[in-house]
Every structure is written in C-alpha cells, then in structure tokens.
N, CA, C and O of each residue as an XYZ file, in Angstrom:
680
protein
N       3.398     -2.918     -1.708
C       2.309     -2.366     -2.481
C       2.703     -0.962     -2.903
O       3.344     -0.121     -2.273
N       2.307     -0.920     -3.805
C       2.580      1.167     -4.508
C       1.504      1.822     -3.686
O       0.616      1.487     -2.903
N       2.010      2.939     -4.242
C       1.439      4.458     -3.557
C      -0.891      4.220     -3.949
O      -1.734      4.455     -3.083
N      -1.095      3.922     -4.853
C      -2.449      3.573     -5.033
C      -3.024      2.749     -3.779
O      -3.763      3.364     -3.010
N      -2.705      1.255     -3.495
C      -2.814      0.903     -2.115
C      -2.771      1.489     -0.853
O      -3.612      1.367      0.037
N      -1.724      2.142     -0.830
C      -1.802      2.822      0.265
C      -2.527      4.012      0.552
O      -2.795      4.395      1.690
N      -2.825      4.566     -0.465
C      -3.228      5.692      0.045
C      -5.340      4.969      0.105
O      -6.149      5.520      0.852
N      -5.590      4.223     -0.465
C      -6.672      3.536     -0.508
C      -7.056      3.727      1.312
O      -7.982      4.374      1.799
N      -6.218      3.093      1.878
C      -6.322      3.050      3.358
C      -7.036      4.223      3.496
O      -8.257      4.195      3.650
N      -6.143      5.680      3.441
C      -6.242      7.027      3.975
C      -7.738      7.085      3.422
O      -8.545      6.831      4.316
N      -8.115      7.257      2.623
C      -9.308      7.468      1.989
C     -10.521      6.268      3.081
O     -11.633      6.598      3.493
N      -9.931      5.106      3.270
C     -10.874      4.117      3.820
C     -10.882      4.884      5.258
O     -12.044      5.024      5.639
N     -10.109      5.319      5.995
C      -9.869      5.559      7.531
C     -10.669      6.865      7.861
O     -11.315      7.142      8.872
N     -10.451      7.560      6.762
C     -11.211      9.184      7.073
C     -12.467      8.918      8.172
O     -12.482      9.280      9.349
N     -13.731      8.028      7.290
C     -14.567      8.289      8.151
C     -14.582      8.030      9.801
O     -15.220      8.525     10.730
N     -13.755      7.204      9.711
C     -13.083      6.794     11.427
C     -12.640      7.548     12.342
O     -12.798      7.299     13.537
N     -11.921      8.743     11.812
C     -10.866     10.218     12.212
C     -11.617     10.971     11.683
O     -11.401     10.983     10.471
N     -12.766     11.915     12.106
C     -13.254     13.188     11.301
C     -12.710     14.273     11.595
O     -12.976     15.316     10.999
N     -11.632     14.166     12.825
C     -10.762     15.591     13.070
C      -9.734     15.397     12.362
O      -9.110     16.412     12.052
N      -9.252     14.156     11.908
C      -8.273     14.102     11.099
C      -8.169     14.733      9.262
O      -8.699     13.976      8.449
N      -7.659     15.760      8.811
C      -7.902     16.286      7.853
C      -7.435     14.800      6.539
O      -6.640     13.957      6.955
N      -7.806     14.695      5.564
C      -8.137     13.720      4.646
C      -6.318     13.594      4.140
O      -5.726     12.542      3.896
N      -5.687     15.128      4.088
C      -4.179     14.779      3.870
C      -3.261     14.743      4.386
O      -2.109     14.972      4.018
N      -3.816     14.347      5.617
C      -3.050     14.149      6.874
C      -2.880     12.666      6.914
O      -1.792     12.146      7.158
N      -4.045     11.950      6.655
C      -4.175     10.078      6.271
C      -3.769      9.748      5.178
O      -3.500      8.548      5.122
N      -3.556     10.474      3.991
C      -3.063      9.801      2.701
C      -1.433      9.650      2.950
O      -0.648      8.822      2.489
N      -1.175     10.985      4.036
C       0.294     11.028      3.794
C       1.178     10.320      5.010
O       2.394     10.127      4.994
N       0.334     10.017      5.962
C       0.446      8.685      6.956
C       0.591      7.454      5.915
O       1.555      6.689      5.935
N      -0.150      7.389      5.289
C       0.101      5.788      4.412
C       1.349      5.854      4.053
O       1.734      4.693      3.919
N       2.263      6.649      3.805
C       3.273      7.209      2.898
C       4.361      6.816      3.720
O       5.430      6.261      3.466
N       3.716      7.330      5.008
C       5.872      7.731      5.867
C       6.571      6.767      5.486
O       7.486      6.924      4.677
N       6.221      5.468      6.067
C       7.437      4.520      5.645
C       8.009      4.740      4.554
O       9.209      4.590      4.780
N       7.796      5.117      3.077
C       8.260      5.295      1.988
C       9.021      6.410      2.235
O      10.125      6.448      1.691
N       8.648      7.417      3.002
C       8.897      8.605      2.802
C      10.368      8.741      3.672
O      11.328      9.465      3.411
N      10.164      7.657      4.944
C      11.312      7.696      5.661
C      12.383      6.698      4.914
O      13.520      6.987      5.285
N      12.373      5.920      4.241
C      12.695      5.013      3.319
C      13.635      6.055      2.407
O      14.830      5.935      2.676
N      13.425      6.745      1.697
C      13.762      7.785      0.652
C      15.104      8.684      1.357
O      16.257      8.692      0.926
N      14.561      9.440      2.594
C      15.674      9.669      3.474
C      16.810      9.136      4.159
O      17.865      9.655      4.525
N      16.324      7.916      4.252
C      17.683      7.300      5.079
C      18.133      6.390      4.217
O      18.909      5.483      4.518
N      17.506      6.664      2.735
C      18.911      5.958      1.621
C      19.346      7.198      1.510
O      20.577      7.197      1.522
N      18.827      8.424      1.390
C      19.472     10.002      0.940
C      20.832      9.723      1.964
O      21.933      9.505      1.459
N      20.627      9.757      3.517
C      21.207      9.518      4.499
C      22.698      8.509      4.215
O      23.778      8.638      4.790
N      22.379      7.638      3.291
C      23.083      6.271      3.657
C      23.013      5.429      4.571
O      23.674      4.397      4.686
N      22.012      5.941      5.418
C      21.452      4.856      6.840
C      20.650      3.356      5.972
O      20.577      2.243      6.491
N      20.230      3.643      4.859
C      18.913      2.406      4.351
C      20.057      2.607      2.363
O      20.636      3.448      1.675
N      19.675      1.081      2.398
C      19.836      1.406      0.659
C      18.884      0.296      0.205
O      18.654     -0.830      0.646
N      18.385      1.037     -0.882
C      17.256      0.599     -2.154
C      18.043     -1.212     -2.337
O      19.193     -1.460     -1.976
N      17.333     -1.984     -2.803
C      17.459     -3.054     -3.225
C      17.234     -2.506     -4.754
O      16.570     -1.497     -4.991
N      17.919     -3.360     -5.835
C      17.893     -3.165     -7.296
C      16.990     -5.238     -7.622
O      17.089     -6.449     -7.420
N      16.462     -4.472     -8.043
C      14.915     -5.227     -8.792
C      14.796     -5.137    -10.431
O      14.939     -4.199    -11.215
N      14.436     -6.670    -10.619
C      13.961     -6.609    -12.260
C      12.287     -6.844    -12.184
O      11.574     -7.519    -11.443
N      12.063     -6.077    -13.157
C      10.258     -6.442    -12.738
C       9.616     -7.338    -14.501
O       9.740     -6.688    -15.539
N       9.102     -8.533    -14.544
C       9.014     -8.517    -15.596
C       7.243     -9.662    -15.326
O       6.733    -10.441    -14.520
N       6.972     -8.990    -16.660
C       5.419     -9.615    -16.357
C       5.357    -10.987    -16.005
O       4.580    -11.448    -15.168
N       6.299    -11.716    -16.744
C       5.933    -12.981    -16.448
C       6.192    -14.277    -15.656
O       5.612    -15.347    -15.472
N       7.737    -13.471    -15.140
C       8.573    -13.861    -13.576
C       8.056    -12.984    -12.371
O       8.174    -13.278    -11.182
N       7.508    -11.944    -12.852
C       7.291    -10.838    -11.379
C       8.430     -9.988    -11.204
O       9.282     -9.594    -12.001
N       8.184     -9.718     -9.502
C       9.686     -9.186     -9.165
C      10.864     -9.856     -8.690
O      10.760    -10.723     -7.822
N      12.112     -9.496     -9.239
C      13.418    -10.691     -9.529
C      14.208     -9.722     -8.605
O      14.622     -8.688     -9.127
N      14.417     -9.904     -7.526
C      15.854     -9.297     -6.696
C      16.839     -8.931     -7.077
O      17.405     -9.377     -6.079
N      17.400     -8.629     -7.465
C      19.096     -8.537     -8.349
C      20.083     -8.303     -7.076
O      21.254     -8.671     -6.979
N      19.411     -7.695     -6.263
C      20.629     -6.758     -4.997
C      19.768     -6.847     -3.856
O      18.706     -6.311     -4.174
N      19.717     -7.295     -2.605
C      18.928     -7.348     -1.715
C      18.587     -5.648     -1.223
O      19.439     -4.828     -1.566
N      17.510     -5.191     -0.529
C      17.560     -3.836      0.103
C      17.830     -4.151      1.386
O      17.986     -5.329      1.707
N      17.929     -3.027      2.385
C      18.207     -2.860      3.595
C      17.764     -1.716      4.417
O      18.459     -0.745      4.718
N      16.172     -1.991      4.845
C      15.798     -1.083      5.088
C      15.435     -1.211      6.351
O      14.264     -0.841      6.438
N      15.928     -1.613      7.568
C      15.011     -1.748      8.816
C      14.843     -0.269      9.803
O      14.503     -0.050     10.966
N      15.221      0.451      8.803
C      14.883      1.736     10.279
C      13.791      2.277      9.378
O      13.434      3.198     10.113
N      13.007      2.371      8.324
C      12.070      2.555      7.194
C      11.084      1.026      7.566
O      10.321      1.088      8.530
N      11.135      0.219      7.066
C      10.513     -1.039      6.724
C      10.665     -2.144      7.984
O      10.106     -3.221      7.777
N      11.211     -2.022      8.987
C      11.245     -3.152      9.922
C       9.964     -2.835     10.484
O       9.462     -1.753     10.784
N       9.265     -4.800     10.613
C       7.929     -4.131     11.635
C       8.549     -4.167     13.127
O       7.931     -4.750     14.017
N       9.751     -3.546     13.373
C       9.759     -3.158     14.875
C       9.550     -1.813     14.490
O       8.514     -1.190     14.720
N      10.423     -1.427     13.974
C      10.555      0.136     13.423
C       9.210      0.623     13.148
O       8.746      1.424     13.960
N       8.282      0.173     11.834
C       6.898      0.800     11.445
C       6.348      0.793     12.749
O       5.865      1.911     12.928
N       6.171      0.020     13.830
C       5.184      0.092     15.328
C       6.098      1.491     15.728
O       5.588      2.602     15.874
N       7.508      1.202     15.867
C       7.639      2.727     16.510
C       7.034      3.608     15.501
O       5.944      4.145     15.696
N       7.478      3.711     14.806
C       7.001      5.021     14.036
C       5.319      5.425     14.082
O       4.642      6.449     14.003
N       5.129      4.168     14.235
C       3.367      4.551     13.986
C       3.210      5.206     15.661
O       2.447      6.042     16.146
N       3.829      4.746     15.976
C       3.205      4.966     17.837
C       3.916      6.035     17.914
O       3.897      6.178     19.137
N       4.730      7.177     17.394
C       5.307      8.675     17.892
C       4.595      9.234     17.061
O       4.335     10.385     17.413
N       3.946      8.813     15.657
C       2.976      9.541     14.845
C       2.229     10.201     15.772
O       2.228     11.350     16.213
N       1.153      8.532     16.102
C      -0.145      8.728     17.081
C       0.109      9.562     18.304
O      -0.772     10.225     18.852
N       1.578      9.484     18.775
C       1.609     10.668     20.234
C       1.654     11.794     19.142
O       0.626     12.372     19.494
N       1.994     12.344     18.332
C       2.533     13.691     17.973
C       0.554     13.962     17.217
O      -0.247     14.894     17.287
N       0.536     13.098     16.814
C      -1.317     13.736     16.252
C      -2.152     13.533     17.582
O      -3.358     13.737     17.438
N      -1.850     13.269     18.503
C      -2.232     13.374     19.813
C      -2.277     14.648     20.518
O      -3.151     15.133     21.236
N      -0.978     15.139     20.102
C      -0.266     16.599     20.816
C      -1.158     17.703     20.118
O      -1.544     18.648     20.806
N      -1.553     17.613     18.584
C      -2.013     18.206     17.628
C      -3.254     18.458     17.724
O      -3.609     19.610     17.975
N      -4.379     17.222     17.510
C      -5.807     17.069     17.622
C      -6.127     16.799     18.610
O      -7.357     16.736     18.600
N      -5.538     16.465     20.033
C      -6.111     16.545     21.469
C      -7.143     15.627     21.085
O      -8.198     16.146     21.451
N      -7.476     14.042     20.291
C      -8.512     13.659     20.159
C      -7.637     11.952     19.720
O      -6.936     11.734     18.731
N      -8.043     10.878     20.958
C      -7.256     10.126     21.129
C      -7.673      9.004     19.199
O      -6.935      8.236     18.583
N      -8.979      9.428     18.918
C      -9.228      8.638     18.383
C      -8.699      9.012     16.554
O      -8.576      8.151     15.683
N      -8.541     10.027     16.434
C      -7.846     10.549     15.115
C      -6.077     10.298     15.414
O      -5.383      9.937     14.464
N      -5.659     10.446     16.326
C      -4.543      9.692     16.842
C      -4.423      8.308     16.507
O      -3.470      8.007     15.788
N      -5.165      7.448     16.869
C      -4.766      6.176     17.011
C      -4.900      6.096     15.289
O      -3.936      5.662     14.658
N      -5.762      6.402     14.789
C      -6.176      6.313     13.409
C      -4.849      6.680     12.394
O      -4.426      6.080     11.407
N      -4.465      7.700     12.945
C      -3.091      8.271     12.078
C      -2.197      7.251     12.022
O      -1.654      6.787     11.020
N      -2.000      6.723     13.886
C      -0.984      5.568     13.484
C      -0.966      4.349     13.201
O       0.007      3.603     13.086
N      -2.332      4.083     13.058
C      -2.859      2.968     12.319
C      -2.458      3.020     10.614
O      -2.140      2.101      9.859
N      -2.573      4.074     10.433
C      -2.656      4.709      8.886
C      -0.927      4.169      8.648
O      -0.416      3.518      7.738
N      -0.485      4.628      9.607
C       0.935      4.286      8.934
C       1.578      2.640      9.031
O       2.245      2.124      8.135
N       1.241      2.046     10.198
C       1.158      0.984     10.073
C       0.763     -0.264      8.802
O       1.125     -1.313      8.268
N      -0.289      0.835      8.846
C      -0.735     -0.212      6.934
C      -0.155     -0.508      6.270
O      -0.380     -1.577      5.704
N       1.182      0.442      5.875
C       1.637      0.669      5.142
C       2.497     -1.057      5.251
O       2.673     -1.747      4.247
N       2.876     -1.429      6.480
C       3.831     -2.299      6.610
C       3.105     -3.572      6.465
O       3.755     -4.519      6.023
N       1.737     -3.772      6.794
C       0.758     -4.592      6.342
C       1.137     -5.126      4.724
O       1.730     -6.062      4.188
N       0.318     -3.777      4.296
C       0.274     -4.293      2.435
C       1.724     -4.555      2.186
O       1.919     -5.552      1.491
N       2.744     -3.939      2.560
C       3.902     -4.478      1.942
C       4.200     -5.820      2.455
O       4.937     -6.545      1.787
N       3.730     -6.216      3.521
C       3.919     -7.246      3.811
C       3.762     -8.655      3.089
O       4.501     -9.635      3.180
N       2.429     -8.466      2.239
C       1.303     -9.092      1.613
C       2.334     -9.377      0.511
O       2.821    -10.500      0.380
N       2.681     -8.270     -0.335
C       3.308     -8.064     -1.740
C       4.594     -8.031     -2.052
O       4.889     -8.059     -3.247
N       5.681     -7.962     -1.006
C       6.807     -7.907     -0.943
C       7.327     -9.408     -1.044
O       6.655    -10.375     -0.688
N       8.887     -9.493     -1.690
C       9.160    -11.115     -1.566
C       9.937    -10.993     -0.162
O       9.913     -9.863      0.325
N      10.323    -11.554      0.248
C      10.872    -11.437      2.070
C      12.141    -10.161      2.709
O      12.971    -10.529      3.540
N      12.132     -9.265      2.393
C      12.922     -8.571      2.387
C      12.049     -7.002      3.445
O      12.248     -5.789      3.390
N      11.188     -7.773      4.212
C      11.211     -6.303      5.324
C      11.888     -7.045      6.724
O      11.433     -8.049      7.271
N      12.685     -6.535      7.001
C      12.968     -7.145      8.757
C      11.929     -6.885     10.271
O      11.438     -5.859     10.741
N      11.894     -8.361     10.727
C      11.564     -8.275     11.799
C      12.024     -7.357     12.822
O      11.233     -6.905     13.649
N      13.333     -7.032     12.817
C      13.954     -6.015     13.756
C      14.762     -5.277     13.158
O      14.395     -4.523     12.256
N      16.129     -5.383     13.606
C      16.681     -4.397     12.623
C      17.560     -5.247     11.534
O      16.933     -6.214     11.102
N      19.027     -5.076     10.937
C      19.814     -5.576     10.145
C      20.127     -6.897     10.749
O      20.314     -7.068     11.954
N      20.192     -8.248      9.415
C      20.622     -9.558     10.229
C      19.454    -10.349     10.802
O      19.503    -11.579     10.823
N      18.068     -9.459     11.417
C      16.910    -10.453     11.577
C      16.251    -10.756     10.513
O      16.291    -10.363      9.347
N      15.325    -11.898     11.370
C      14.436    -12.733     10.157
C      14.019    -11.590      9.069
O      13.749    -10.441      9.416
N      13.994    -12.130      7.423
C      13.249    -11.153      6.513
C      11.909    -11.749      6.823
O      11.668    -12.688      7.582
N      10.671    -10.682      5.744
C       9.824    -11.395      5.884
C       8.971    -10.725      4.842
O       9.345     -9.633      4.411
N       7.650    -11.377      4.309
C       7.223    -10.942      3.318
C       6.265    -12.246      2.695
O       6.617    -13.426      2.677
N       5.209    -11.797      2.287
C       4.724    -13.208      1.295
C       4.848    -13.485      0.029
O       4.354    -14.485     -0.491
N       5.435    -12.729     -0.493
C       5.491    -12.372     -1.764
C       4.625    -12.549     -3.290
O       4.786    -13.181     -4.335
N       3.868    -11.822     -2.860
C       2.650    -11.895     -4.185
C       3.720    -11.799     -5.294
O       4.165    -12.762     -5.919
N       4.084    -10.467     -5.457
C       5.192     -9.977     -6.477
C       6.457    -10.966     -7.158
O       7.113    -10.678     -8.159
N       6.606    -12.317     -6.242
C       7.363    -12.837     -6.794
C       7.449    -13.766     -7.856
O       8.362    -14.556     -8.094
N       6.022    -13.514     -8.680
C       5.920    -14.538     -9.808
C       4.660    -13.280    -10.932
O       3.915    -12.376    -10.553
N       4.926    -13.776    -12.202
C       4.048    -13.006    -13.092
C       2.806    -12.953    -12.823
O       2.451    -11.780    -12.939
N       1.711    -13.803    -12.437
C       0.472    -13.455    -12.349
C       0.489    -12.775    -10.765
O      -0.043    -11.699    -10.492
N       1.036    -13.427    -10.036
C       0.700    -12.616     -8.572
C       1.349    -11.211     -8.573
O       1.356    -10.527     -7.550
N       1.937    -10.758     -9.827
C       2.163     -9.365     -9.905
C       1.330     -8.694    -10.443
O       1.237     -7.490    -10.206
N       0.311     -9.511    -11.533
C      -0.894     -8.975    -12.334
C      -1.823     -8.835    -11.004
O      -2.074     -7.718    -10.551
N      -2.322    -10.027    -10.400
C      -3.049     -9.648     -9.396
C      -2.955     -8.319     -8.600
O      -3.791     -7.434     -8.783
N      -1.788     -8.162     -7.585
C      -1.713     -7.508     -7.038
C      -1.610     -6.066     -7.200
O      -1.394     -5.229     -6.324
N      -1.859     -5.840     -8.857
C      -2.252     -4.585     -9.520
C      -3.599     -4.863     -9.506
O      -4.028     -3.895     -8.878
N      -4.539     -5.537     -9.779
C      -5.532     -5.824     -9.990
C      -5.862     -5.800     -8.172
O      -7.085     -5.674     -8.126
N      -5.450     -5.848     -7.030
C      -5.991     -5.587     -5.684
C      -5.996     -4.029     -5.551
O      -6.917     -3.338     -5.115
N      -4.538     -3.537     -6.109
C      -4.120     -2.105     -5.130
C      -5.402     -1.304     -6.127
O      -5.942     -0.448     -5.427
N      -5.734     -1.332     -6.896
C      -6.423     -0.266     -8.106
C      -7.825     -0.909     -7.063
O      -8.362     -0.188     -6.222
N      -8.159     -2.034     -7.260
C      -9.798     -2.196     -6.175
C      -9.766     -1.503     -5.038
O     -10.461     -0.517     -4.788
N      -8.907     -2.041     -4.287
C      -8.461     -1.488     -2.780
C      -8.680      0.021     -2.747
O      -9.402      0.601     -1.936
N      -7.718      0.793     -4.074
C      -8.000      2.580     -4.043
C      -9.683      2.981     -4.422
O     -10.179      4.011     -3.967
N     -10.486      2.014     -5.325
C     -11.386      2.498     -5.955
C     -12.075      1.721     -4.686
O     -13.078      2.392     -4.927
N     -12.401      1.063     -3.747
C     -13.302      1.150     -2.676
C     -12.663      2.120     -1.367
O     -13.324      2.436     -0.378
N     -11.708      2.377     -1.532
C     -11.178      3.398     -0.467
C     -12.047      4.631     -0.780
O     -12.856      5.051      0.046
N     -11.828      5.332     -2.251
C     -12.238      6.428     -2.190
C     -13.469      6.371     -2.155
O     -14.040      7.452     -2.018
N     -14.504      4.852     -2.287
C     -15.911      5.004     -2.558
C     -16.367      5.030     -0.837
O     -17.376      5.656     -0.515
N     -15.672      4.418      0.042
C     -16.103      4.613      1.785
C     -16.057      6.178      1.858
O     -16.938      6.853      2.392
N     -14.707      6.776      1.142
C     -14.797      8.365      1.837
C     -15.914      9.205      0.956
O     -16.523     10.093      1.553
N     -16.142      9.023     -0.112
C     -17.019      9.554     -1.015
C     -18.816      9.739     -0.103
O     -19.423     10.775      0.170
N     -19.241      8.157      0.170
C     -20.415      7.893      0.530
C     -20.484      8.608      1.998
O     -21.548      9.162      2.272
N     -19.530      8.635      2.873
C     -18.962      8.932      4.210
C     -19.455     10.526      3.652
O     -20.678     10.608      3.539
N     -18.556     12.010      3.228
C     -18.899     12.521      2.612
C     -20.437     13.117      2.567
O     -20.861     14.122      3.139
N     -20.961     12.430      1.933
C     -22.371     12.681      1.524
C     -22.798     12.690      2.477
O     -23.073     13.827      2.861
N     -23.096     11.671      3.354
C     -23.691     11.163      4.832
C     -23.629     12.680      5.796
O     -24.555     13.343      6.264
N     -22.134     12.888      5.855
C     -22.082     13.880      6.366
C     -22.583     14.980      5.841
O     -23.064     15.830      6.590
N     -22.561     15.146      4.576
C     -22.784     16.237      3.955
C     -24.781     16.681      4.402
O     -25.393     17.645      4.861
N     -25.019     15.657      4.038
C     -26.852     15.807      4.399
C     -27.438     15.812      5.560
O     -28.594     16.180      5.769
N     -26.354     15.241      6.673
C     -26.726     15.515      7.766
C     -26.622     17.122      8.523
O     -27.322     17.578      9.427
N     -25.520     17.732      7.809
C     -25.041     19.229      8.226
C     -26.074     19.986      7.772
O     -26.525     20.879      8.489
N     -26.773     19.646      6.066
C     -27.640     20.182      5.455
C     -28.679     19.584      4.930
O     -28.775     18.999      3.852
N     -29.413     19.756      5.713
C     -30.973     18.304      5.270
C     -31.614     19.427      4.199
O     -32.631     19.159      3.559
C-alpha cells in the first residue's frame, strides 16, 4: 500500500495513544519504508523494478529483496524495539504498544496489496503477499481503499479531536 494508507492508520490510532504526539504515529506507519530506503542506500535490501500499468496492474520485471525492511519476522522485531524505545520515552505502556502496532500495519496493508514478494523470514523463505496489485482493476481498487482508508482515518482523529476538544472546554 502507498504512503496515503498508511499513514490513514496513524491518524486512526491517535485516539488510542493520547500521549502519543499525532507525528510520532504517521511516521511509525512509515519505518518499514523508511528502513527499506536505507538498507538499499546500504546495499543490505535492493528495490525490485516494477511495471505498473492500468490494465495488467503491477508486473515484476526484477524481484526485490527486502527481508530486514519487509520480512514479517523483521516488521514484529522492529515493531517490538519501537514499542520498548516509546516505552523508554512516554513511560506509558499503552502509547507504546500503539506505536508498535502503528508500525506493524504497515506490514499488514502491504501484505493485502503486494504480489508475493515480502518474506516470512529472512532471504530464501516463503514470499508472501495477496496481491491486489497484480491485475488492473485490483490496482484501481486498491487506490480506491488507501484514499477511503486515509479519508476515514483522518475523520476518527478529526471527531476524536473535537470530543476532546469540548471536553477540556465545555
């Protein structure tokens, strides 16, 4: 899923974490990408090369290789040293767990939208993926989810928000 999906989450989770500051959860949705970006910088991970076309979807050209970014062994670690380190931070177990929930998502929706190419563990294990993306309409769709998904994300933190807002100031 793109950056719109994900950050949908952060926006959905806020009211869950109120010690958690709002860009602290958008940018939890992110890490995997973000660690993704580095350890191709690295040469540890490299990008897969993709054709995207409306009416095949997304076409593989070059497989990627990302299991220290994208493996769901890897995203659980990562989410679980998040949640200790926003642990260390906010002293508040429940904006913790939330953070590393937040990042976890991330491996969720890609899960959903990806064609099989996140690893179960590291290099050489099962891929995996359902692949919405791998045909033209389930690529229309799944633009048509991540844009809903962001526009009810921001409408939970919006209404959340207010709630709070009138309760501080009746």
């Amino acid at each position: 899923m793109g950056p719109p999906g994900h950050l949908a989450i952060g926006f959905a989770m806020k009211p869950a974490a109120p010690k958690a500051p709002l860009w602290v959860l958008l940018i939890a949705t992110e890490v995997l990408d973000v660690l993704c970006f580095g350890f191709d910088a690295l040469g540890i991970e490299e990008f897969g090369i993709s054709q995207t076309d409306i009416h095949q979807g997304v076409v593989i050209l070059s497989p990627a290789s990302i299991p220290w970014s994208h493996g769901l062994f890897m995203s659980a670690v990562w989410s679980f040293i998040a949640a200790a380190i926003a642990y260390l931070i906010y002293k508040d177990r429940r904006a913790s767990a939330i953070i590393g929930l937040a990042i976890f998502s991330h491996w969720i929706l890609d899960f959903i939208v990806h064609l099989p190419d996140l690893p179960l563990f590291f290099a050489c294990s099962p891929l995996l993926g359902l692949g919405l993306w791998g045909s033209g309409p389930g690529l229309i769709l799944s633009g048509i989810l991540e844009f809903s998904l962001l526009a009810g994300g921001i409408t939970i933190y919006l209404i959340n928000r207010k709630r709070t807002s009138e309760a501080l100031h009746p």
